[in-house]
C-alpha positions as CSV (number, residue, x, y, z in Angstrom):
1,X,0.0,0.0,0.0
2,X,2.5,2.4,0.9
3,X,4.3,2.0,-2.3
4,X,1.2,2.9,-4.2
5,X,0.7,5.9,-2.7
6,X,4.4,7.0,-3.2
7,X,4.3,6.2,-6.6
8,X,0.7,8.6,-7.2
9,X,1.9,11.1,-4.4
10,X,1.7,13.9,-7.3
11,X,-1.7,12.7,-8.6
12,X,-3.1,13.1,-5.4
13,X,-1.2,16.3,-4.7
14,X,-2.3,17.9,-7.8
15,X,-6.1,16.9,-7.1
16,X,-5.5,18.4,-3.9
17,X,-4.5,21.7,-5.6
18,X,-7.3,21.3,-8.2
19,X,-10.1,21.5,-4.9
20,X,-8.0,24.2,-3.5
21,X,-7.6,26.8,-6.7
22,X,-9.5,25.8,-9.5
23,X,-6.6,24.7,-11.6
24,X,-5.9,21.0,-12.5
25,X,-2.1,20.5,-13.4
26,X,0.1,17.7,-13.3
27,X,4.2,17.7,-14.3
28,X,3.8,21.2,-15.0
29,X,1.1,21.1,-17.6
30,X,-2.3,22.9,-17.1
31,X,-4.9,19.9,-18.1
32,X,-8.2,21.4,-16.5
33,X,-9.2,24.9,-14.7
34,X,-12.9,24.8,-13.5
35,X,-15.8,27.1,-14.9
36,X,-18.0,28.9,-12.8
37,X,-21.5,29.7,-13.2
38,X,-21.0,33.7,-13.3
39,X,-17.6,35.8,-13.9
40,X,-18.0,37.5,-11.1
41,X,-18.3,34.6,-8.4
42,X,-15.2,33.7,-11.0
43,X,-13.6,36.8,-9.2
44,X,-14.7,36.4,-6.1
45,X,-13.0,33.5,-6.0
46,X,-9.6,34.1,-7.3
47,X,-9.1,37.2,-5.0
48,X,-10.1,34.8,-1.7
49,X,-6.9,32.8,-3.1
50,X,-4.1,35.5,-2.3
């Protein structure tokens, strides 16, 4: 078990940072950044990160 999770550490760190930000990316590469309904909750959002 423990080897599994070493070897998909950065999967699981990258869906971590997906539920966090918004923004899917693994080994660098942007693969996915989630929609919102409305811009402005878009916004809202993205200033609640810094």
């Amino acid at each position: 078990m423990g080897h599994s999770l070493e070897t998909y550490r950065e999967y699981f760190d990258a869906l971590a940072e997906f539920d966090r930000t918004g923004v899917l990316k693994i080994h660098g590469k942007v693969l996915y950044v989630r929609k919102y309904e409305n811009e402005k909750e878009n916004e809202d959002k993205y200033l609640n990160l810094q």
